[in-house]
C-alpha positions, 0 to 999 in steps of 0.5 A: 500500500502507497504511505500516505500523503496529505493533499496540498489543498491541506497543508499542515499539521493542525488542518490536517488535524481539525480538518476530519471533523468536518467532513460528514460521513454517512450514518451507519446502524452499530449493535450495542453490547454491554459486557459487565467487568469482573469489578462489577462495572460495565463497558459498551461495545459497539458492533459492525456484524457480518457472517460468524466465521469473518474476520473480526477487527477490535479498535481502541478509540482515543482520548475521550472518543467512542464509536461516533468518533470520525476514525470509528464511522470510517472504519466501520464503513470500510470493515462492512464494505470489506465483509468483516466485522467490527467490535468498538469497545468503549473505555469506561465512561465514554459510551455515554453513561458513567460507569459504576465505579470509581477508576475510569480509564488511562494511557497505560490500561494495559489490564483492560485490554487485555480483558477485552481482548480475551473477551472478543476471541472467545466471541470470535470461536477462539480464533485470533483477532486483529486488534488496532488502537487510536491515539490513547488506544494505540499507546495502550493496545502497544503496551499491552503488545510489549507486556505480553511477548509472544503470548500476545500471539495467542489473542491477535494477529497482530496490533496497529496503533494509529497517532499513539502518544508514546512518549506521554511526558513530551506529548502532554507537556507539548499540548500545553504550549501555543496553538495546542492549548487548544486541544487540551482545552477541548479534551479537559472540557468533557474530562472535567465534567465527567470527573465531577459526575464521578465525584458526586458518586464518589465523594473524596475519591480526588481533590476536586479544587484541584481538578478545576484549577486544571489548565493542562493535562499535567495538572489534570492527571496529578488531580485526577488520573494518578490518584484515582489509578494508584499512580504517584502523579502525573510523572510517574503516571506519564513514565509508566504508562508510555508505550515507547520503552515497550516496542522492543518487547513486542513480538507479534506483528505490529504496526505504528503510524505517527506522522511527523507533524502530529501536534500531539507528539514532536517528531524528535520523540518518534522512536527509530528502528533502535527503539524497536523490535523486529517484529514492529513496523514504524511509519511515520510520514510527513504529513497526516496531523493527529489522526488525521489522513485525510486524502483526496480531492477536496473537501476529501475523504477519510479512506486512508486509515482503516484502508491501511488497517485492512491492508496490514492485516491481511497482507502483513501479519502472516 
């Protein structure tokens, strides 16, 4: 498959970026399931079906996204055209309801993806999935990769992680300078209100004059997120949650796109083939913005990324 590259029409990584959330895809009916966690909470997943014995993909949405996000619905356009299946599992609290109990979800939820994983490949007769992650979702489906070594063969065909954040520290310090302010702003907006909504079911459970004093995510994740996940704060958080220092120890086939002029992630922190194992493919184009991938004519379309989820699974992971 050719690598990607933006069209001139849209130049630069912050248009590349906001860009697909204007472009309107048409609406697509998913079947929800909701699945109770061995905690006793509960996590939605949302379904694109087809013919029992087909080839299931799982996709991790990113940062307070779900499946309405822009690279779900292409997705599961792409998977129904395709004939395969498609499991949307929502991290706690983003499918619409909050979740019954205190601990949402992090970058470096390694356990729950496992969980899901182990879940769906019984859904799919025990065969292996092909398993992708987004943003949040790619960082942590990669640790989960590099946790598990050649055991991770047992779940998946492989795993591809789109705009992972693989370097939290540099990511979220870097989301807190200049025009990147405003995505932070964006995200802290549903993060804060969401982390109310869980306070009043939890009173104690965080210092909440500290969650809304928050103006980066930095601040945010030494309230909220480290506390609440049994991290010592936002750096030791951001350290272990990072999927970078994971790449060597993966060894299934693995597939990481990070454009080099994602907002999210300087291209200084992208990893080199020396940061990674044999089995890891780094792509990492000019172009593209933060999940981004826009491609043809304008006002353009939104085919590139789940085209290439479909083409490393079916011709890459073998």
């Amino acid at each position: 498959m050719k690598p990607y590259h933006a069209p001139a029409w849209l130049p630069g990584g912050h248009a590349q970026t906001i860009w697909p959330k204007l472009i309107r895809q048409a609406p697509i009916k998913l079947r929800r399931e909701r699945w109770d966690t061995p905690d006793g909470d509960f996590i939605d997943v949302d379904w694109v079906d087809g013919p029992p014995r087909s080839s299931l993909l799982v996709l991790f949405h990113g940062l307070e996204g779900s499946s309405a996000s822009h690279y779900a619905l292409s997705t599961a356009h792409a998977c129904r055209k395709a004939g395969w299946r498609l499991a949307l599992p929502h991290f706690r609290g983003c499918s619409g309801e909050l979740n019954r109990r205190p601990r949402a979800y992090h970058s470096g939820d390694a356990e729950e993806i496992d969980w899901i994983l182990h879940r769906l490949r019984t859904a799919h007769g025990g065969r292996p999935l092909h398993a992708a992650g987004v943003s949040l979702g790619g960082n942590a489906l990669l640790k989960w990769a590099g946790e598990r070594g050649a055991a991770a063969g047992e779940l998946v065909t492989g795993v591809a992680a789109l705009c992972a954040p693989l370097d939290l520290a540099a990511c979220g310090h870097h989301l807190a300078r200049g025009f990147n302010r405003v995505y932070t702003q964006y995200f802290l907006k549903t993060l804060k209100a969401v982390s109310a909504a869980r306070l009043r079911q939890f009173p104690g459970l965080f210092d909440e004059a500290r969650m809304l004093a928050a103006i980066n995510l930095h601040q945010f994740d030494d309230a909220v997120t480290a506390p609440v996940h049994g991290f010592a704060g936002a750096d030791d958080y951001w350290q272990r949650a990072s999927a970078k220092p994971w790449l060597k120890s993966i060894a299934v086939p693995a597939l990481a796109v990070n454009p080099k002029n994602d907002p999210f992630l300087p291209a200084t922190y992208l990893p080199t083939a020396t940061d990674a194992g044999p089995s890891v493919r780094l792509e990492q184009p000019a172009g593209g913005g933060h999940v981004g991938f826009v491609s043809g004519a304008f006002p353009g379309n939104l085919d590139w990324l789940p085209q290439r989820l479909l083409h490393f699974f079916l011709y890459e992971t073998s």
